[in-house]
DODO-65084 format. One line per 3 residues: number of its first residue (from 1); for each residue z, x, y of N, C-alpha, C, O. Coordinates in Angstrom, 1 decimal. Last residue first. Example, Ala and Ser with C-alpha at 12.3 -4.5 7.8 and 13.67 -1.06 7.14 Angstrom:
2> 7.1:12.8:-2.2:7.1:13.7:-1.1:7.9:12.9:0.0:8.0:13.4:1.1  7.8:13.2:-5.7:7.8:12.3:-4.5:7.8:13.2:-3.3:8.5:14.2:-3.3
//
This chain:
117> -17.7:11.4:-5.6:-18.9:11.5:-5.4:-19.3:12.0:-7.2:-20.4:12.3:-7.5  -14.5:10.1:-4.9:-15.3:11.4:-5.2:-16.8:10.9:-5.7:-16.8:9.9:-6.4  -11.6:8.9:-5.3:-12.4:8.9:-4.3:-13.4:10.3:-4.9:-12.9:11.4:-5.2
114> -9.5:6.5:-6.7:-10.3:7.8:-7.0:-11.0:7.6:-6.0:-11.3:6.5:-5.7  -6.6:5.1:-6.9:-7.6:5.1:-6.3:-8.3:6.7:-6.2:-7.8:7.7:-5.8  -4.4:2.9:-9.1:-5.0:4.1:-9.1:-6.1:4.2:-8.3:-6.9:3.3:-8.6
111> -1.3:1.4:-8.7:-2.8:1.3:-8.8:-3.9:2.4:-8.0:-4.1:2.7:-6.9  1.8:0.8:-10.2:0.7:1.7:-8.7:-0.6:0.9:-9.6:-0.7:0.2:-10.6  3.7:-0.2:-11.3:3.0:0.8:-12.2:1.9:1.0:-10.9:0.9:1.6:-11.4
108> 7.0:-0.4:-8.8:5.6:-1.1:-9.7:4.8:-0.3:-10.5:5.4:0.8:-10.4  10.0:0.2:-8.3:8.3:0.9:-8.1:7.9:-0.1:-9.3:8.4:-0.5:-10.3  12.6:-1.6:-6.9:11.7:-1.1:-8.4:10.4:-1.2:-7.8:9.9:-2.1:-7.1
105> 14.2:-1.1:-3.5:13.5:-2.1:-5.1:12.6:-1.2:-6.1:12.0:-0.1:-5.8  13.1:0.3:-0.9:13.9:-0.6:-1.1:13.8:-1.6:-2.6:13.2:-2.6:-2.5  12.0:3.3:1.1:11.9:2.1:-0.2:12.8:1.3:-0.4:13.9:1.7:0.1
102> 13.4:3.3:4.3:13.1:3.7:3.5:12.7:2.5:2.2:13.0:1.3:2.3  14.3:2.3:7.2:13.0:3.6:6.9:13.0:4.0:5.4:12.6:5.2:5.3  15.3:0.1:6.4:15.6:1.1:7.0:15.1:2.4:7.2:15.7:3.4:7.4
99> 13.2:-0.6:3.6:14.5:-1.3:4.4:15.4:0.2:5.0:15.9:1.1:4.3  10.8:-2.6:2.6:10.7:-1.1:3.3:12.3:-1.6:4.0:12.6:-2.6:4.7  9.0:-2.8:-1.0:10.0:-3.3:0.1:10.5:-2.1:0.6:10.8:-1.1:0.0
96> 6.4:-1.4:-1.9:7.8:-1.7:-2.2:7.9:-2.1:-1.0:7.1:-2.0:-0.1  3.0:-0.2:-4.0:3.8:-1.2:-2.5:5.3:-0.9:-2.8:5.6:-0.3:-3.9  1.5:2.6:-4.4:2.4:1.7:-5.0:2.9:0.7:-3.5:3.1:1.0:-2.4
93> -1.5:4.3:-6.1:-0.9:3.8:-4.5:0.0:2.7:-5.4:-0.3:2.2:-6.4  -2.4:7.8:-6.9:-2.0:5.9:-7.7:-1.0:5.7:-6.1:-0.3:6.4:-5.4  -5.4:9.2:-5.1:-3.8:9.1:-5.5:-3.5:7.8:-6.1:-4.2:6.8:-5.9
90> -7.5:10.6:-3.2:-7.1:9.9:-4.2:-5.6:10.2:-4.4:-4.9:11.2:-4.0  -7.6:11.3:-0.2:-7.2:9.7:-0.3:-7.3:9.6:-1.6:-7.2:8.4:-1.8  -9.3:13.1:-0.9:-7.8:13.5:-0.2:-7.3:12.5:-0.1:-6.1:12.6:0.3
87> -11.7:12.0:-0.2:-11.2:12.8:-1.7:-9.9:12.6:-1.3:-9.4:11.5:-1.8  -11.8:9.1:1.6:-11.9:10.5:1.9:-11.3:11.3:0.3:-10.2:10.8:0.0  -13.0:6.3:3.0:-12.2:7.2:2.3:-12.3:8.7:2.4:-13.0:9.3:3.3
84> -13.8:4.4:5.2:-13.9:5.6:5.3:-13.2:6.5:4.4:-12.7:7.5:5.0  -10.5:1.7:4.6:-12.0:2.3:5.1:-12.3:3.7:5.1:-11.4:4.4:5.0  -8.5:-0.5:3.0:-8.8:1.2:3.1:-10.3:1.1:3.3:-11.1:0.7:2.5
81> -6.4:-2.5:3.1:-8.2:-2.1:3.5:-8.1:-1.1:3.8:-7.7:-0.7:4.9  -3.8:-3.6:1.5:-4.6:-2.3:2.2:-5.6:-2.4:2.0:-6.1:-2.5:0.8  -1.8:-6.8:1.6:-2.9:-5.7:1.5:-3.0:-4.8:2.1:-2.5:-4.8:3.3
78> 0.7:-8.5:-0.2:0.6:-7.8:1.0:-0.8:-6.7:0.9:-0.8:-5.9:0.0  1.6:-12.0:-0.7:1.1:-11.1:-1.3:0.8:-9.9:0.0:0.7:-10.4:1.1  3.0:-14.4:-1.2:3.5:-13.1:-1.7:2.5:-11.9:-1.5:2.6:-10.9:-2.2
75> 0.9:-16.3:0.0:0.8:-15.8:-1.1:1.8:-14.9:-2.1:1.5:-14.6:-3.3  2.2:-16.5:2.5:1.8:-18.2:1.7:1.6:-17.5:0.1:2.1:-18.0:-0.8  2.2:-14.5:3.9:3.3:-14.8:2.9:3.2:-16.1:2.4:4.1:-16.7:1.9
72> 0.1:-11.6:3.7:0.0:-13.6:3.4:1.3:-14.4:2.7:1.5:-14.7:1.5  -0.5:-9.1:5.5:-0.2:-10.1:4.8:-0.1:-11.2:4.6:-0.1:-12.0:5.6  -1.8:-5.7:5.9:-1.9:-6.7:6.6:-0.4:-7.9:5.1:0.2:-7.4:4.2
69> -3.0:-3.0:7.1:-2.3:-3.5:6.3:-2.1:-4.7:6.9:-2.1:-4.9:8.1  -6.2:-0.5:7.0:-5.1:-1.8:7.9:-4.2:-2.4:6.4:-4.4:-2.2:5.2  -6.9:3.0:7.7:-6.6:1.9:6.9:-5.6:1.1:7.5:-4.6:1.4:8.1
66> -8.3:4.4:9.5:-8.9:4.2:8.4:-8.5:3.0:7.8:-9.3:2.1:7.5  -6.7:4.6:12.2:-7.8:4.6:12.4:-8.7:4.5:11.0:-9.9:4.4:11.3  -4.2:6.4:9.9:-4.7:5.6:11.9:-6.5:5.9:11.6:-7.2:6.8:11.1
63> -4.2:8.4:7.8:-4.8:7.1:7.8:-5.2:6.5:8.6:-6.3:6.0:8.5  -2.6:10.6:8.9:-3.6:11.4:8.0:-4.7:9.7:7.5:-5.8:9.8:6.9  -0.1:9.1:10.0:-1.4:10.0:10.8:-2.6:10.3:10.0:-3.7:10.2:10.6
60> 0.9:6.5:8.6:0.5:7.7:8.8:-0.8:8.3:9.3:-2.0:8.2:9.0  1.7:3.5:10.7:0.6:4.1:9.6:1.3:5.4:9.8:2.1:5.6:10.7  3.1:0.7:10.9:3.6:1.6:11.2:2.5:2.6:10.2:2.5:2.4:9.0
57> 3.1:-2.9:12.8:2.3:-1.8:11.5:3.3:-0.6:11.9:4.1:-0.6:12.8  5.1:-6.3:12.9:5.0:-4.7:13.5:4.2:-3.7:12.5:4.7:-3.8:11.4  5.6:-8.5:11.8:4.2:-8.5:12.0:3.8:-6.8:12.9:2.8:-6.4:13.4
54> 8.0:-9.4:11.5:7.4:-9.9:12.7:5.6:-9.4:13.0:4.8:-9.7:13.9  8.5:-8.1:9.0:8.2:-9.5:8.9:7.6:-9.9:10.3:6.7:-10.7:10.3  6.2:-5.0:9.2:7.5:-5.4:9.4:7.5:-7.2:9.0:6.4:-7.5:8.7
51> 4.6:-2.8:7.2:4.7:-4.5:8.2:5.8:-4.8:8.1:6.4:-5.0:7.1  3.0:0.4:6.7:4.4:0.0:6.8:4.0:-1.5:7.6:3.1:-1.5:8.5  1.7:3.2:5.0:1.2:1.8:6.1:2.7:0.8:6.0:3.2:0.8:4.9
48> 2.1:5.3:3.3:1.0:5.5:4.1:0.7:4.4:5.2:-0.1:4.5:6.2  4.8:7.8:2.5:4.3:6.3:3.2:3.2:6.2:3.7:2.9:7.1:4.6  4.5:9.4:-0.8:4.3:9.4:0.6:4.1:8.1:1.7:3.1:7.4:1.6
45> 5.4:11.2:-3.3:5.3:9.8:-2.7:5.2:10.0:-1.3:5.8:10.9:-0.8  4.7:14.9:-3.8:5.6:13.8:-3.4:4.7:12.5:-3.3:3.4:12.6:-3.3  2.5:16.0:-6.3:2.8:16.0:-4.9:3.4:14.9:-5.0:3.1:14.0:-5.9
42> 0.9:16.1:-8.6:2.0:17.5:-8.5:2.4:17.4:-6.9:2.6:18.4:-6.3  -1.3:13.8:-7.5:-0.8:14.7:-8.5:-0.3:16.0:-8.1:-1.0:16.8:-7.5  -0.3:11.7:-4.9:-1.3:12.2:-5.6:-0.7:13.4:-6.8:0.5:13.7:-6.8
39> 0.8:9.0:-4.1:1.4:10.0:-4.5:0.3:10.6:-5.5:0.1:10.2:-6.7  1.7:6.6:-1.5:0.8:7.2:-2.6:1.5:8.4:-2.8:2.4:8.9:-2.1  2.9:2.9:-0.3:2.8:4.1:-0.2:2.1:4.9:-1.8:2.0:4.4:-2.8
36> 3.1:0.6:1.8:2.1:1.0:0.8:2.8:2.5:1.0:3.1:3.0:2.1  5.6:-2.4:2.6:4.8:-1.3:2.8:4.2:-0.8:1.9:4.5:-1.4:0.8  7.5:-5.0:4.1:6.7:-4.3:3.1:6.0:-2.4:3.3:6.1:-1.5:4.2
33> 10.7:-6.6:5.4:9.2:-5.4:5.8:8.7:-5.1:4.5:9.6:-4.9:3.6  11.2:-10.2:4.8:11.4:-8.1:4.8:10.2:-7.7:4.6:9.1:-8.0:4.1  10.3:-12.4:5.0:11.7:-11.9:5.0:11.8:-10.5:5.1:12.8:-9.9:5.6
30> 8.5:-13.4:3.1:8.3:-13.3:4.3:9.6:-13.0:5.3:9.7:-13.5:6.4  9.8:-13.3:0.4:9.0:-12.5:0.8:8.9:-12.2:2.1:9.1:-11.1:2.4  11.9:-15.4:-0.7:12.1:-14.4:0.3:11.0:-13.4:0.6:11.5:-12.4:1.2
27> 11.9:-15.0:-4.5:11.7:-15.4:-3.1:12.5:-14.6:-2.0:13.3:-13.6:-2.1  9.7:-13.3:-7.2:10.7:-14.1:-6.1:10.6:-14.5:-5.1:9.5:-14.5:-4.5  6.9:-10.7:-6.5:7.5:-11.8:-7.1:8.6:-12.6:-6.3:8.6:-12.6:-5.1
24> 4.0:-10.4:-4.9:5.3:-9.9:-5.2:6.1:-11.1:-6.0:5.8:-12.3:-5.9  1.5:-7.9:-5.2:2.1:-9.6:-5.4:3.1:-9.1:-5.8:3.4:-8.1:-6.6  -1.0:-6.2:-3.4:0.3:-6.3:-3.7:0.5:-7.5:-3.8:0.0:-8.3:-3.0
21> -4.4:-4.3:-3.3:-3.5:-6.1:-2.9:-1.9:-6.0:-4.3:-1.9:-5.7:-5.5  -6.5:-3.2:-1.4:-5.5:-3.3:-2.6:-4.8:-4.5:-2.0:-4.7:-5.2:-1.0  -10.2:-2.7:-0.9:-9.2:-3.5:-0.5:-7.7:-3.7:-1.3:-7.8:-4.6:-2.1
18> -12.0:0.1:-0.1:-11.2:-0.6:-1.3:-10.5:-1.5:-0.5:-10.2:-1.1:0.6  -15.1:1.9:0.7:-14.1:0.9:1.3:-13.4:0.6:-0.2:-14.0:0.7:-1.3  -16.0:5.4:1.3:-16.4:3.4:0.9:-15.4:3.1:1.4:-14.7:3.8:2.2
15> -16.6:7.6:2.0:-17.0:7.2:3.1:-16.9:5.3:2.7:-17.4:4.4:3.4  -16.9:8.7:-1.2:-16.7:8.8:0.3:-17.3:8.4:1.2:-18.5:8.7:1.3  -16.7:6.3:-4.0:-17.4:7.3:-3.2:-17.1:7.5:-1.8:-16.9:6.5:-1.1
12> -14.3:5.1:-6.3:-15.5:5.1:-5.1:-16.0:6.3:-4.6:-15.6:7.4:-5.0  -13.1:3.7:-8.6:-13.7:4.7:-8.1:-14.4:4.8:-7.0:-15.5:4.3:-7.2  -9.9:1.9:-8.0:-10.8:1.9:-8.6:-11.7:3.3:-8.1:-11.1:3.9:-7.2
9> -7.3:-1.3:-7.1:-7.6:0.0:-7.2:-9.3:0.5:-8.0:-9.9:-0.4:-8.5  -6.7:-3.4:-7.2:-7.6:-3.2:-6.4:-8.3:-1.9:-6.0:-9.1:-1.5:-5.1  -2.9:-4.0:-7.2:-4.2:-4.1:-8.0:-5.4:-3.2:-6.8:-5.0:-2.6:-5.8
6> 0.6:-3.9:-8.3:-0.4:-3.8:-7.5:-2.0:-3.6:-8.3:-2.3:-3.3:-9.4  3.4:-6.1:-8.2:2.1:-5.8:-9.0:1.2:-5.4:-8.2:0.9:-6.2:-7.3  7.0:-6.4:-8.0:5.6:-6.0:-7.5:4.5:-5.2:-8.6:4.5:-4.3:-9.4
3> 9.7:-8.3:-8.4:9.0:-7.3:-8.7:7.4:-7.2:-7.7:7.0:-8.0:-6.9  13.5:-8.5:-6.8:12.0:-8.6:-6.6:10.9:-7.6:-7.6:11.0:-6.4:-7.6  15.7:-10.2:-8.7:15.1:-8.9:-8.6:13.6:-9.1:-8.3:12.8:-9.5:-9.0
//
């Protein structure tokens, strides 16, 4: 059973930067699509950045152009560079395995991102 730890979460101010960073456990990482997704309070989960193993991105619109996903499968590990935040970018952000357009495996405890002045 794959687990996931996310981190790198924290306070910022509009217009900063966060880098999050997902570790995944077991093996097989470099094997299946990842992805980030958030869920701000009294509102759905939502996908926000999707990597395929060959290295394909997939963003949501309300991010293009803010935030990269990227990975290191030497590490397990999968990131979001979140640039240019925005209030509306707070939410606890969670990674999972992405299989067929959808989640795939146990949610992690997220990691929380505040945006506000």
């Amino acid at each position: 059973q794959v687990r996931f730890v996310e981190s790198g979460g924290g306070l910022v101010q509009p217009g900063g930067s966060l880098r999050l960073s997902c570790a995944a456990s077991g093996s097989g990482f470099g094997t299946y699509a990842m992805a980030w997704y958030r869920q701000a309070p009294g509102k759905q989960r939502d996908l926000v950045a999707a990597l395929t193993s060959g290295g394909n991105t997939n963003y949501a619109d309300f991010v293009k152009g803010r935030f990269t996903i990227s990975r290191d499968n030497a590490k397990n590990t999968v990131y979001l560079q979140m640039n240019s935040l925005k209030p509306e970018d707070t939410a606890v952000y969670y990674c999972n395995r992405r299989l067929a357009g959808k989640p795939y495996g146990d949610w992690g405890k997220g990691t929380q991102v505040t945006v506000s002045s």
